[in-house]
LOTIFI-412836 format. One line per 3 residues: number of its first residue (from 1); for each residue x, y, z of C-alpha. Coordinates in Angstrom, 1 decimal. Last residue first. Layout:
N
NUM = X:Y:Z ~ ...
This chain:
444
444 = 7.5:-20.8:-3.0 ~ 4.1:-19.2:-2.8 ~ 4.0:-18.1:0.6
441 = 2.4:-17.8:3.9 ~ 3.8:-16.3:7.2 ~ 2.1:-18.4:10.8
438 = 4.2:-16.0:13.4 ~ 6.3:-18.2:16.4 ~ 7.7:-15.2:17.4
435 = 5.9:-11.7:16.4 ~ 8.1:-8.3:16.3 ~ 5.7:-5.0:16.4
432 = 6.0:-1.7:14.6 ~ 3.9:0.6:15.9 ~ 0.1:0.8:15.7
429 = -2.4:1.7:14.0 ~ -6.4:2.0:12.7 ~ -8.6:4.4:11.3
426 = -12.4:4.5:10.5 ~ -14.7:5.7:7.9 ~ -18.1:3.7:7.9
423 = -19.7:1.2:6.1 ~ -23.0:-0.5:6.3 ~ -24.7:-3.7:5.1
420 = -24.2:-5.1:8.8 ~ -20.6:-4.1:8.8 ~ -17.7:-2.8:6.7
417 = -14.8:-0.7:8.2 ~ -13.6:2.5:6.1 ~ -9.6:3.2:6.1
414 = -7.2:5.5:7.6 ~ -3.9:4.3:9.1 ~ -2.7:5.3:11.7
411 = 1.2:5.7:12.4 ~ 2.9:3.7:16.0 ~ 6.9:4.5:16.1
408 = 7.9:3.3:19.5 ~ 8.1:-0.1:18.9 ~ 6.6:-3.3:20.3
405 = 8.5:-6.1:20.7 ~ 7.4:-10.1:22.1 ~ 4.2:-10.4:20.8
402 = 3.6:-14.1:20.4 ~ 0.8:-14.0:23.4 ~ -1.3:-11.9:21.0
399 = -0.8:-14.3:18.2 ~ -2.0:-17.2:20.5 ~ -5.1:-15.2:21.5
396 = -6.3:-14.4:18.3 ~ -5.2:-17.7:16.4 ~ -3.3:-17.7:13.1
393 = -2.6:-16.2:9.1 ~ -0.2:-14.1:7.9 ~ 0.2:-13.6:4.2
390 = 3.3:-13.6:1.5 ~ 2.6:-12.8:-2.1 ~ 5.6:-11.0:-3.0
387 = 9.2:-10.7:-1.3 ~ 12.1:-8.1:-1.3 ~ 15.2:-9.2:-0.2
384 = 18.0:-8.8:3.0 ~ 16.6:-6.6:5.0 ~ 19.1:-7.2:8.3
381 = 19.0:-8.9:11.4 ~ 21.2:-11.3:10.3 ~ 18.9:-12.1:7.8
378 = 15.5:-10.5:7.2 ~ 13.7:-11.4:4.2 ~ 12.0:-8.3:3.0
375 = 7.7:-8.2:2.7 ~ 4.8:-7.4:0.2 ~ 1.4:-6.1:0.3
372 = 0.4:-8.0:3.2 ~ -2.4:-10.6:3.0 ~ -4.8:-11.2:6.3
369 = -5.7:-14.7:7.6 ~ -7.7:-15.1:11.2 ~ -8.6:-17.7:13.7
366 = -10.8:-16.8:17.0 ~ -13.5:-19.0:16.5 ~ -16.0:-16.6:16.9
363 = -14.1:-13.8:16.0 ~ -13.5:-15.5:12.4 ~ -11.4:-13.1:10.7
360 = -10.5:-12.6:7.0 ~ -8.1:-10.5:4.6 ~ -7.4:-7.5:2.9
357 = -4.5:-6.1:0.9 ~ -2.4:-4.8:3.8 ~ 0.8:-3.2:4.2
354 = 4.4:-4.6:4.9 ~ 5.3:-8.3:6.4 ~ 9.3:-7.9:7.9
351 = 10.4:-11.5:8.0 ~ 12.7:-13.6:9.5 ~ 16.0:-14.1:10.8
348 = 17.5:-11.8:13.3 ~ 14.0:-10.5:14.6 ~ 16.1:-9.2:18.0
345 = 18.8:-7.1:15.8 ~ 15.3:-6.2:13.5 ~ 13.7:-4.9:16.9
342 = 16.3:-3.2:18.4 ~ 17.2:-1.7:14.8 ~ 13.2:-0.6:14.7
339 = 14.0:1.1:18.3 ~ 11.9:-0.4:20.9 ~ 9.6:2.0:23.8
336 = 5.7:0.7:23.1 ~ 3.4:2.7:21.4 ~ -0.1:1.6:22.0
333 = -1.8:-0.8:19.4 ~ -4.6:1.0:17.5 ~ -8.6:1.4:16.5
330 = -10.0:5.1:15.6 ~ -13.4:4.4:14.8 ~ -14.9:0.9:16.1
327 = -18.5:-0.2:15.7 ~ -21.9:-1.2:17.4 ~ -24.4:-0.8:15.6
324 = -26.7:2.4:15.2 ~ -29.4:2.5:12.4 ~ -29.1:3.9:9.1
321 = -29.5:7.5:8.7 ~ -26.1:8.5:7.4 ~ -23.7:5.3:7.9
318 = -24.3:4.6:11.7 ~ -22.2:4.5:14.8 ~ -22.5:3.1:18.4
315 = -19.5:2.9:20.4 ~ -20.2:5.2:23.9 ~ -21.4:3.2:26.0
312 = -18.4:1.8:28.4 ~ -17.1:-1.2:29.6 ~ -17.8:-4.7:31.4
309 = -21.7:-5.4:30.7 ~ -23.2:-7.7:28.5 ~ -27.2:-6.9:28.0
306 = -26.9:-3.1:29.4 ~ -24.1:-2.3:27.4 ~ -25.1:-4.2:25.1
303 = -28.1:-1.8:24.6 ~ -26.3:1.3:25.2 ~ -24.1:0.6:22.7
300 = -20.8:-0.8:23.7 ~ -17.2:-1.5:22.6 ~ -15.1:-4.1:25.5
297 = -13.6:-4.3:28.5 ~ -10.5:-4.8:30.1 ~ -8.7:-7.9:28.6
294 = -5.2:-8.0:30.5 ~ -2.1:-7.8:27.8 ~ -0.8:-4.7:29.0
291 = -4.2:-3.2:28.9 ~ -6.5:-4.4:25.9 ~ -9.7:-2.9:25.5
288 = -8.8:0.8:26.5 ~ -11.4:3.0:26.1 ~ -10.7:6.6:25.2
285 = -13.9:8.5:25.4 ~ -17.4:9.1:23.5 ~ -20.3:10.7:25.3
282 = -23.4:9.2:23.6 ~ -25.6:10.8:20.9 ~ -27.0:7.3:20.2
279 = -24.8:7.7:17.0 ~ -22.1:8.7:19.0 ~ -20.6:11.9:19.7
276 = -17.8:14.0:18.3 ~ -16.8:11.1:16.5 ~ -13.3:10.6:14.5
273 = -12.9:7.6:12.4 ~ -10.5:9.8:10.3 ~ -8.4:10.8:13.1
270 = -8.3:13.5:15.3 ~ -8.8:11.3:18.0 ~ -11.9:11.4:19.9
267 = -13.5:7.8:18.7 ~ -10.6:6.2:20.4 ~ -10.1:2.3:20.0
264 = -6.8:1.2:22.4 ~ -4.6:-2.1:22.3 ~ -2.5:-2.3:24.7
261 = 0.1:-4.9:24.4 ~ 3.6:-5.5:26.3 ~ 2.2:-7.7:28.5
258 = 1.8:-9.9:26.3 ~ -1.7:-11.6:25.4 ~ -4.9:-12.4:27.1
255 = -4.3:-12.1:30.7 ~ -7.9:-12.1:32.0 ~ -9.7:-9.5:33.8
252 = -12.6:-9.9:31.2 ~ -12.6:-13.6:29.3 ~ -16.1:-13.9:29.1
249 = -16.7:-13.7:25.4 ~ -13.4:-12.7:24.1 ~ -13.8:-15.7:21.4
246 = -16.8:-13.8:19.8 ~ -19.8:-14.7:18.4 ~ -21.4:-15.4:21.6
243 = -24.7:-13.6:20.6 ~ -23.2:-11.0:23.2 ~ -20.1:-10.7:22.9
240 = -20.6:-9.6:18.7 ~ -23.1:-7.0:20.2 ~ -20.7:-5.8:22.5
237 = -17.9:-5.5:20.2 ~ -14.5:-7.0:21.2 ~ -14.0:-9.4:18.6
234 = -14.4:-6.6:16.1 ~ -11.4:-4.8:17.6 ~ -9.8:-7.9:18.4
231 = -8.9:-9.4:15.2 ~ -10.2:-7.1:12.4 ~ -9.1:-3.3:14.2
228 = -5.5:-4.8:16.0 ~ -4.9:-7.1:13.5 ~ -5.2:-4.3:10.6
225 = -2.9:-1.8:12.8 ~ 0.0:-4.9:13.0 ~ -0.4:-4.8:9.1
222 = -0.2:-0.6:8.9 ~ 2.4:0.0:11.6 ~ 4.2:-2.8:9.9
219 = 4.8:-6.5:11.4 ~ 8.0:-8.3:11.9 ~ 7.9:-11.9:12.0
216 = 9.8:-14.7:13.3 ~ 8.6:-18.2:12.0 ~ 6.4:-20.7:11.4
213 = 5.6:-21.6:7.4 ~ 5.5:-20.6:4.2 ~ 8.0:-20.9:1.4
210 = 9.4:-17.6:-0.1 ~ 9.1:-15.9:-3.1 ~ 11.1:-13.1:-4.7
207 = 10.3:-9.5:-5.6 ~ 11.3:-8.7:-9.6 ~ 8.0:-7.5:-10.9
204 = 7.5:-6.3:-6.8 ~ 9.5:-3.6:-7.7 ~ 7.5:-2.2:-10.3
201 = 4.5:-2.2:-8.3 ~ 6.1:-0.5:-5.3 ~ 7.5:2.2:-7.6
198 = 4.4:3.1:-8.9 ~ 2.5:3.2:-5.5 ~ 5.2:5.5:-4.5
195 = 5.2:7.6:-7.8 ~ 1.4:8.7:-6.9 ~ 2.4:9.1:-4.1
192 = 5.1:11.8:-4.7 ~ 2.4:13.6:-6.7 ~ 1.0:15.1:-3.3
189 = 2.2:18.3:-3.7 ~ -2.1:18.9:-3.0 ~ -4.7:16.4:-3.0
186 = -5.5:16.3:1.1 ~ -8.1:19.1:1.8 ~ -8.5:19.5:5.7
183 = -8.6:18.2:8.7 ~ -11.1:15.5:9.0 ~ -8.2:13.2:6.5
180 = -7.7:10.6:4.0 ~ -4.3:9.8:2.5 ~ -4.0:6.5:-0.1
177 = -1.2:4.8:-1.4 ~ -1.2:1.4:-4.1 ~ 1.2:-0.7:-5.8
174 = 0.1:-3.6:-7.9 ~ 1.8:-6.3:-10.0 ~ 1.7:-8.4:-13.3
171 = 3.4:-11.5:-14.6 ~ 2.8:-11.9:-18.4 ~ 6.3:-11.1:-19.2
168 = 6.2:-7.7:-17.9 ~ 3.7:-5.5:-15.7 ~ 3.0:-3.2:-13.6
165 = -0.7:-2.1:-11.9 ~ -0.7:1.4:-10.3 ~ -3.4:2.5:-7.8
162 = -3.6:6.1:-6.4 ~ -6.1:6.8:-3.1 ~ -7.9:9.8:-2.2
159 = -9.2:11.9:0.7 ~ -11.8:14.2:2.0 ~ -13.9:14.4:5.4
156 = -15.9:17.2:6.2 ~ -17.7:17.3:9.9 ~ -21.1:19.5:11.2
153 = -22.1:19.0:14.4 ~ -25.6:19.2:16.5 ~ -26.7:17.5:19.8
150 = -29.5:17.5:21.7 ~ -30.2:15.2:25.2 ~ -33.6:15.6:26.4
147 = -35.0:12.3:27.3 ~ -36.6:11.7:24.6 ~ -33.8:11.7:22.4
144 = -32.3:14.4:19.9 ~ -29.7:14.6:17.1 ~ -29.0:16.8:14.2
141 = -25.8:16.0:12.0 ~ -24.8:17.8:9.2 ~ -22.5:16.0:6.6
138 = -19.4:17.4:4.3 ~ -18.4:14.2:2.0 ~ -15.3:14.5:0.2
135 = -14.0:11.2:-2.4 ~ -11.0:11.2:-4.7 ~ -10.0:8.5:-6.7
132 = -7.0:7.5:-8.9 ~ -6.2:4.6:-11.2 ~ -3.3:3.7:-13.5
129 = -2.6:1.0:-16.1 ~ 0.4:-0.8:-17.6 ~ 3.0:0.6:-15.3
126 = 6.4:-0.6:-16.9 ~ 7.9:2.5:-17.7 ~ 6.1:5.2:-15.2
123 = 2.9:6.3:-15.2 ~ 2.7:6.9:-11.5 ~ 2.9:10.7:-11.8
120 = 0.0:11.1:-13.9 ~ -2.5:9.6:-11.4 ~ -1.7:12.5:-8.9
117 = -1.0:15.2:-11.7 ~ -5.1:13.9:-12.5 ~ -6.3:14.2:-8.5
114 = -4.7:17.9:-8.9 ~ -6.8:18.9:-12.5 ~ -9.7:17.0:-11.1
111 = -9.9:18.7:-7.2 ~ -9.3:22.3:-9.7 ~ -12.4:21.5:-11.5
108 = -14.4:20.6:-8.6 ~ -13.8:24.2:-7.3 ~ -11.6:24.5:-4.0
105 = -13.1:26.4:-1.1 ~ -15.4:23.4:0.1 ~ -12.1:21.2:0.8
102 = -11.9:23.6:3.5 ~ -8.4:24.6:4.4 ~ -6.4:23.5:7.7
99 = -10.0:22.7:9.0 ~ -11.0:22.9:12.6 ~ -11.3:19.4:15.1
96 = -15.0:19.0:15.5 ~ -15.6:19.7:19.4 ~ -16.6:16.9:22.0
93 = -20.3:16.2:22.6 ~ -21.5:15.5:26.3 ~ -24.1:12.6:26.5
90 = -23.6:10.5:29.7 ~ -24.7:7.3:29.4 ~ -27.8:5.0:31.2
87 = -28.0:1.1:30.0 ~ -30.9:0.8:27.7 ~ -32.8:-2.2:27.7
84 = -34.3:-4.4:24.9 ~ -36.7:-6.9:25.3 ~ -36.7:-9.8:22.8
81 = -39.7:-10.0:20.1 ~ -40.6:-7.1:18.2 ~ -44.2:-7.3:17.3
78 = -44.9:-3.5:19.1 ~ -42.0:-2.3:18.2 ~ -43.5:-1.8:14.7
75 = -46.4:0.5:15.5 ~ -43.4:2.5:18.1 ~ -41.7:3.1:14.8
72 = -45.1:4.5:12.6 ~ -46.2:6.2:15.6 ~ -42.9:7.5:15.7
69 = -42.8:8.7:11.7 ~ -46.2:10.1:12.0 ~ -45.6:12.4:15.3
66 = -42.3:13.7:13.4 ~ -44.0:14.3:10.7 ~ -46.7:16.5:12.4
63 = -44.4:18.3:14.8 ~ -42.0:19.7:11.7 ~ -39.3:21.7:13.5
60 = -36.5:18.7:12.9 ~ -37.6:18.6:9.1 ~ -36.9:15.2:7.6
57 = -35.7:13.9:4.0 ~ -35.9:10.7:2.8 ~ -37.6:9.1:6.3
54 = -36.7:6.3:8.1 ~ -38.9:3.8:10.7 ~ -37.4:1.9:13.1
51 = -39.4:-0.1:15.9 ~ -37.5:-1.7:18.9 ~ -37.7:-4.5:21.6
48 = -39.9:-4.9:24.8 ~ -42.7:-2.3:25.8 ~ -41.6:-0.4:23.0
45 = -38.4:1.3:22.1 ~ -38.9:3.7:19.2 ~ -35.9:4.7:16.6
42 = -36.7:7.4:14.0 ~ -33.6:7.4:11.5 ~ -33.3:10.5:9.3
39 = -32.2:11.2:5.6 ~ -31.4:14.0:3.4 ~ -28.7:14.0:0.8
36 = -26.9:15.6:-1.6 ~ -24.4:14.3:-5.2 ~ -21.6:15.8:-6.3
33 = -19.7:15.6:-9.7 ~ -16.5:13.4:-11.4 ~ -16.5:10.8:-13.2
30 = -14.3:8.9:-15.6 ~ -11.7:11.0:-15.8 ~ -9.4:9.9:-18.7
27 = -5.9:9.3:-17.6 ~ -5.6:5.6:-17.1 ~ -8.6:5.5:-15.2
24 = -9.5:8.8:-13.4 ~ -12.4:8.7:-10.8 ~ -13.7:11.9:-9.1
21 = -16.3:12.2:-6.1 ~ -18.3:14.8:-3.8 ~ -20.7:13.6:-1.6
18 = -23.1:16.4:0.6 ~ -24.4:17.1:3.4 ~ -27.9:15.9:5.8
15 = -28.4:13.6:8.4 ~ -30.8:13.5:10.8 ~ -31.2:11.5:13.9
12 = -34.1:10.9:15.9 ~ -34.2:9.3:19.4 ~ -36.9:7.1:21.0
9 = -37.5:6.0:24.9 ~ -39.9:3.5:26.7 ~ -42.5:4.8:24.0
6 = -45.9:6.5:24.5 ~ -49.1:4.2:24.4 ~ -51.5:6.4:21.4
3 = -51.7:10.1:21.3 ~ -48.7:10.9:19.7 ~ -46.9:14.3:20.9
């Protein structure tokens, strides 16, 4: 290969697919068309830390510009400054789950005409605008280390999302659905959402306030699936452990919450943050952070693997040919065996917090807010109202702690996760869960 001081290790991954997308606003398509793309990461680890160097497009076969590019990488490894070690992995790749129909099979006029009866069906009276998108990106992976491990898989993912805004009297609202997949094309009979996310906003024109404070609450699959991926899912990656930007930092073995909680992240699921193998080409496996409420172990590259210890390799991902972080996939809070009446007869007065519209987390310091969509009152361990602007907010541990149901009805969620300039698809879950003792904000 080179003929200069040959690395510790390097890999090289290329990426290569397609991105197909179509926007309608309020019934005009905005866009619509596919783009390609080419790209590879050259990683090099030197005598201590690493060199990167990327290329536009790449050929695997071509021995010249694949010497250039590591010399280049190795060139810069050379002024990194901490060492970096590799913990060892195993690197066996999992198959891509088959497609029900290949998004590839429909033309892009026939995605608009369907993404349009989509949008269409949530103008209904007193829906002031309407949006609808559609995104399908079909990537081909190539990857190779120095050590010998190969891998090669190709994966499609597709999905859109509907957004209707209502208003009257000056006061306006937003109702929004969304389906994403890895198998297979999602737009079709799918109107019914469309009409959902309509409804929703409509609703909420005549949705009630409430007055904050501490009380019961009942979480969502898709709000108690945000806490699991934004409040422990990113407190438990390696790389946020190890600069001590997390509040799990050194808390493996110890009982961190009820024992009622597991939370999981699974890059084999057949969900939309599936892997077949990492970005590192790693073996990926179930790996269970949270194990009735006992803190097990936490997401790893190699290199915090190495570095911090306590779990598995296996958790590196990257956005086409970026470089690996350490990320989450397929994020979720294990079934549990409670009835929703069980759990509302329990709840008795309270809240039932639906849905998600973003939020914050501090992993250092362990504190997080996130906004549902909406709630119902529950009295007398009924739903008893509809309610806007309501939010739960609190502390990481003390939240898990407060878990004191956890239903049998878990549904994902999918999603894309935001980190270090880069974004990736993703999924996260869980059933429905009752919290005591739950921070709720409102605008009473």
């Amino acid at each position: 290969m080179i003929s200069m001081t040959a690395p510790r290790y390097f890999d090289i991954r290329c990426v290569r697919g397609e991105v197909t997308h179509i926007d309608i606003d309020n019934g005009v398509v905005e866009s619509a068309g596919t783009s390609f793309f080419d790209s590879a990461v050259i990683r090099a680890l030197g005598a201590k830390g690493w060199g990167v160097a990327t290329l536009d497009s790449y050929d695997p076969s071509s021995s010249p510009e694949q010497d250039a590019a590591l010399a280049s990488a190795l060139k810069v490894s050379a002024v990194t400054g901490e060492r970096v070690d590799l913990a060892p992995a195993t690197h066996t790749i999992l198959p891509v789950p088959p497609l029900r129909e290949d998004p590839a099979d429909v033309d892009l006029d026939e995605k608009t005409r369907l993404l349009s009866e989509i949008e269409q069906s949530a103008r209904i009276p007193s829906v002031v605008s309407t949006r609808a998108r559609y995104s399908e990106s079909m990537i081909d992976v190539i990857f190779m280390d120095s050590s010998g491990n190969e891998a090669s898989y190709g994966i499609t993912r597709s999905g859109f999302s509907v957004l209707a805004v209502a208003s009257r009297n000056g006061v306006m609202q937003m109702g929004q659905e969304r389906e994403h997949s890895i198998t297979g094309f999602s737009l079709r009979h799918q109107q019914e959402m469309g009409r959902k996310a309509a409804e929703t906003a409509v609703a909420l024109l005549d949705a009630g306030s409430i007055k904050g404070g501490e009380m019961r609450a009942v979480l969502d699959p898709e709000l108690a699936g945000v806490f699991a991926h934004e409040a422990v899912g990113h407190a438990s990656e390696g790389d946020l452990v190890k600069d001590g930007a997390s509040v799990l930092k050194g808390k493996i073995g110890e009982v961190i919450g009820s024992e009622l909680v597991t939370i999981v992240d699974d890059p084999g699921l057949p969900e939309y943050g599936f892997e077949p193998v990492d970005a590192e080409g790693v073996s990926v496996k179930r790996t269970e952070i949270i194990k009735n409420g006992v803190l097990r172990s936490y997401l790893h590259s190699r290199e915090t693997l190495a570095a911090v210890g306590d779990g598995d390799a296996g958790h590196a991902r990257a956005e086409g040919g970026a470089t690996p972080l350490v990320r989450m996939s397929n994020t979720f809070i294990e079934s549990g065996d409670t009835d929703m009446d069980e759990i509302m007869e329990c709840c008795r007065n309270g809240i039932l917090l639906k849905g998600s519209r973003g939020g914050q987390v501090d992993t250092g310091r362990g504190i997080f807010q996130f906004n549902a969509e909406y709630g119902y009152l529950i009295r007398d361990g009924e739903s008893a109202g509809m309610v806007k602007d309501v939010s739960l907010s609190g502390e990481i541990l003390r939240t898990l702690h407060s878990i004191v149901m956890v239903g049998r009805d878990k549904k994902m969620h999918p999603g894309f996760c935001g980190k270090g300039g880069q974004s990736v698809p993703v999924s996260d879950g869980a059933p429905h869960i009752l919290l005591y003792d739950a921070m709720v904000g409102g605008h009473a």
